[in-house]
N, C-alpha and C positions, 0 to 999 in steps of 0.2 A: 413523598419525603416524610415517612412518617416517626423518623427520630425528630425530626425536627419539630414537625409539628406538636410531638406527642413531649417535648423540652418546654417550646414554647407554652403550650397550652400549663404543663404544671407549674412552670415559673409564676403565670400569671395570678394565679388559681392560689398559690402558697402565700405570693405579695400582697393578694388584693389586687393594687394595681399594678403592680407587676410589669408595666408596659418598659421600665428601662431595660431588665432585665433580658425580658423577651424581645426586645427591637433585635438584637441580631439573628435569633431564631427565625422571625417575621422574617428578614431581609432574606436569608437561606432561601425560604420557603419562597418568598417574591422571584429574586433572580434567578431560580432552579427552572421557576417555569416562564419567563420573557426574554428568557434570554435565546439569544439564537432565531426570533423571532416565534418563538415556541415549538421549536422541531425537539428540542432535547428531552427524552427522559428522565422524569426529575429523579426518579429510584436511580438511576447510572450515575448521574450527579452526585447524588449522596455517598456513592462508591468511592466514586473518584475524586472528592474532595478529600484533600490530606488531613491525616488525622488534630484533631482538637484545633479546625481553623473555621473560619467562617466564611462565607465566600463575597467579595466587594464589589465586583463590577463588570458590567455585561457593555459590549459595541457589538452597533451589526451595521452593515455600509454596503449598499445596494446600489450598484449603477448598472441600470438593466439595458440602457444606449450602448453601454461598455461591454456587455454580458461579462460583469462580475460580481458577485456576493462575498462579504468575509463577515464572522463574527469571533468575538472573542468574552471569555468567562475566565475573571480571573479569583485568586482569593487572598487574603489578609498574609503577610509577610514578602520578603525577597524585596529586591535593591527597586524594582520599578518604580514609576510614579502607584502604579494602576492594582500592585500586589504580584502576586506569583499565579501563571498561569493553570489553568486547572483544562480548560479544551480551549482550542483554536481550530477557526476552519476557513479555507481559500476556497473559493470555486471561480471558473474562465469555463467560456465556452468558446472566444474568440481563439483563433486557431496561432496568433503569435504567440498569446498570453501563453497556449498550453507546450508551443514549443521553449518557450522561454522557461518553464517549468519542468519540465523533459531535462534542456540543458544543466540547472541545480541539479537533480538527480542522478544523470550520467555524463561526468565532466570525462575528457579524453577520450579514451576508446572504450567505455560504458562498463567498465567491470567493477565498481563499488559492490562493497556487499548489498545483499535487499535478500528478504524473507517471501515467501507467498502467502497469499491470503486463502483461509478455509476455502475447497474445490465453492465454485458461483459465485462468490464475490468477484467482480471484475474489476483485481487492482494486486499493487503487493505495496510491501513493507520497506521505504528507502532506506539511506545508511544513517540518516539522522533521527530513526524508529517513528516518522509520519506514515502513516496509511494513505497510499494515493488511491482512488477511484476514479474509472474512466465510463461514462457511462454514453451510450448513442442518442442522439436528438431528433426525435421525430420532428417534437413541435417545431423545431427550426428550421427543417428540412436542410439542403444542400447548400453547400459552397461557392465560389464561383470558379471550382474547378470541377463540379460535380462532385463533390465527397458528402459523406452525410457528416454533420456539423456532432460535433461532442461537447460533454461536458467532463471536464476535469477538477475531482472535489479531492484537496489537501486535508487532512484532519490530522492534529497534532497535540499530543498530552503534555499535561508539562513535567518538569521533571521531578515533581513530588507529587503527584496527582499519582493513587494507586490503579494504575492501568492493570497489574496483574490481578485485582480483582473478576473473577471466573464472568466471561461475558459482558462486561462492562463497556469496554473501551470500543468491539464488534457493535455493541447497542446502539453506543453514541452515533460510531461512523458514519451506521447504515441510517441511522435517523436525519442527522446534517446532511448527506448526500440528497437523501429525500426530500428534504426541504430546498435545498440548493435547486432541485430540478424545478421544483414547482415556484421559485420564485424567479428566476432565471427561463422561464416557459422552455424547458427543455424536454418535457412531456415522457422520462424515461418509465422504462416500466417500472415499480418502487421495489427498489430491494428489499431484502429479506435478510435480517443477522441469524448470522448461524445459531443449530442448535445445541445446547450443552452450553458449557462453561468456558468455549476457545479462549485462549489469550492470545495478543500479538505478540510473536518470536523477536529475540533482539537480532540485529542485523551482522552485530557486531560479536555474537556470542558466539558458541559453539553451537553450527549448526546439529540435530539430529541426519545422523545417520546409519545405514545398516549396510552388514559386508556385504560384497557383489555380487556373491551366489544367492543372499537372499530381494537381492534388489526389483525380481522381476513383479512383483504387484506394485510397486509405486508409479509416478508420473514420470520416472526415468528408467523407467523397467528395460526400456529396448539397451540398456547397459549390461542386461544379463545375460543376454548371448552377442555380444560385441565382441568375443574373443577373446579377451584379456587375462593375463596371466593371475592364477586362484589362489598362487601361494604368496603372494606380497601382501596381505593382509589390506590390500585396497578393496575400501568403504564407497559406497553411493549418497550424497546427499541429493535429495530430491526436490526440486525447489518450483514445478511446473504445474502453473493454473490455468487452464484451458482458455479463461473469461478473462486473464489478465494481460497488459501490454506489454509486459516480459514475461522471461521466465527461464529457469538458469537446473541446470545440471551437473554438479560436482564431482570428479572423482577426488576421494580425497587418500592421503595415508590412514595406517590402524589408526592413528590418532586425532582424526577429523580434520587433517591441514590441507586445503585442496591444493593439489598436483598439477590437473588438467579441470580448466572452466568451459564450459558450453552455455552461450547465453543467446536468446530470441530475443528481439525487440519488433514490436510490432506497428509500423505507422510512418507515415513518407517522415516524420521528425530524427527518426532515426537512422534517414541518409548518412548525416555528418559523424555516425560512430565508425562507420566503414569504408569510408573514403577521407581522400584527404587531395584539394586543388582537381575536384572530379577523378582522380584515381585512386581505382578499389585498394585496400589493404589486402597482404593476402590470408589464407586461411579463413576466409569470411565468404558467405555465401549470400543471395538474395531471392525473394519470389513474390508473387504478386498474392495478397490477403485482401477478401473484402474492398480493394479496387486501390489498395493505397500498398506501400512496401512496405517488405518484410525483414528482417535481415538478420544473421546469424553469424555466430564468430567462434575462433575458439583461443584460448591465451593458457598458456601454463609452460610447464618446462620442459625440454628434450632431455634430459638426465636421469627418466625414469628407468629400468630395464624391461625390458619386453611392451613397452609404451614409447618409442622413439616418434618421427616425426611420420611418416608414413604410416604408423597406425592414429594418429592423432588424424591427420586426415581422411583416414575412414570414419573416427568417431564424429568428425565434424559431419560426414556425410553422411550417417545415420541419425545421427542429430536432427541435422534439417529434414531430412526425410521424414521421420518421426513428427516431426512438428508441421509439415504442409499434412500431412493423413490428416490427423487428428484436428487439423482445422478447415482445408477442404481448400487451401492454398495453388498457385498453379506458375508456371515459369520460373524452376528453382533451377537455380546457376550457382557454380563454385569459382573461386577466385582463389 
């Protein structure tokens, strides 16, 4: 933190004593590094605290009986008792908590927008621009249904906290995650924040996209020889992370409106987007992943030309194809 430090120290230094002065510097400097139980980067903190505030107060709440951890860091202004938030972080390894958490993120049949996270992060971006990460638990070992036990780490910016600072907000994540594992004995391997400058995509923006003939290097590339008509000026948005528990493929218009959505959910929680009183919806497919369900849908309109509904049923079905390959999936069924 070394604005802060380098404020603090000359306030003190110009006063004498100086200490009224620099008690808010000091406090920066304090809560930058205890906060969170010391997982956070205090350099990202400094990023991420909004400009010309000071930051007021840190909770962290551990019930490891429970397998849950939160902490929060917030800073000086907005309506709270506690100030405006600068990061938040949830983590569950209990497997209600993380369906209960699933549920928030994909109400009805799971088509909320959501971003992906840089290719190795195992997580993406919901529609409220939280970073979820879902990480495997050796240390806990299995369920009592045989599953291997997870942890699920929410991490959320606040709304004036400069998250689009280059690398910042990736820093935080991956570092609260890491600490989540280790205080919570979930023993994952410790992630790694990407390299460069990533920022988290809004969910809610325009996604990036590229037209269809150029689509074939992306995570949604088997969209480039899907057959589809080359002069409508339909776009590929790519939204597919190998490590994540979705993960979604757009076609969209010239103008980035998606048309037709193709989305994976990965994990027996996401039964309840595909069915409904135990019967399947249709146009939704499933397969067996890593020992738990998998499930796949597809939602958009019939009104496209040369994209009716029987071509939408083969993209669904290259869709899921594509996604059991690429992750080594097995008993995939159409509905």
């Amino acid at each position: 933190m070394r604005r802060w430090v380098k404020v603090s120290v000359a306030a003190a230094v110009f006063l004498g004593v100086g200490g009224y002065v620099a008690e808010p510097y000091a406090q920066d400097w304090r809560l930058a590094r205890s906060a969170c139980d010391g997982a956070l980067p205090p350099d990202a903190v400094e990023q991420l605290t909004p400009d010309d505030a000071h930051l007021r107060k840190e909770t962290s709440r551990l019930h490891e009986g429970l397998g849950s951890y939160s902490c929060r860091l917030t800073a000086d202004g907005g309506i709270r008792d506690d100030g405006r938030l600068v990061v938040g972080m949830e983590a569950y390894t209990r497997r209600d908590d993380r369906d209960r958490e699933f549920m928030t993120m994909f109400p009805e049949e799971g088509f909320p927008p959501q971003a992906p996270l840089p290719e190795g992060l195992p997580g993406f971006i919901d529609r409220h621009s939280t970073i979820s990460l879902v990480l495997p638990c050796p240390g806990l070992g299995k369920d009592t249904d045989g599953r291997q036990r997870k942890l699920l780490v929410r991490v959320s910016m606040g709304r004036d906290a400069k998250s689009g600072v280059p690398g910042a907000a990736y820093r935080t994540a991956v570092a609260l995650a890491n600490g989540a594992s280790e205080r919570l004995g979930c023993g994952a391997e410790p992630l790694k924040a990407p390299a460069g400058g990533a920022v988290p995509a809004d969910p809610e923006g325009d996604a990036e996209t590229v037209p269809l003939s150029e689509s074939k290097g992306t995570s949604c590339g088997w969209m480039a020889g899907a057959g589809l008509p080359q002069d409508q000026g339909l776009r590929v948005a790519a939204g597919v992370n190998d490590a994540a528990p979705t993960g979604r493929c757009d076609l969209t218009d010239r103008d980035g409106k998606p048309e037709v959505s193709l989305v994976a959910w990965y994990g027996d929680w996401s039964n309840r987007l595909t069915s409904e009183d135990g019967v399947r919806h249709s146009r939704t497919a499933t397969a067996r992943c890593d020992g738990e369900a998998a499930n796949f849908a597809l939602g958009g309109s019939d009104d496209i030309p040369g994209v009716g509904e029987a071509v939408q049923r083969r993209l669904l079905k290259e869709f899921a194809e594509d996604q059991v390959r690429r992750r080594g999936c097995s008993d995939l069924r159409f509905f």
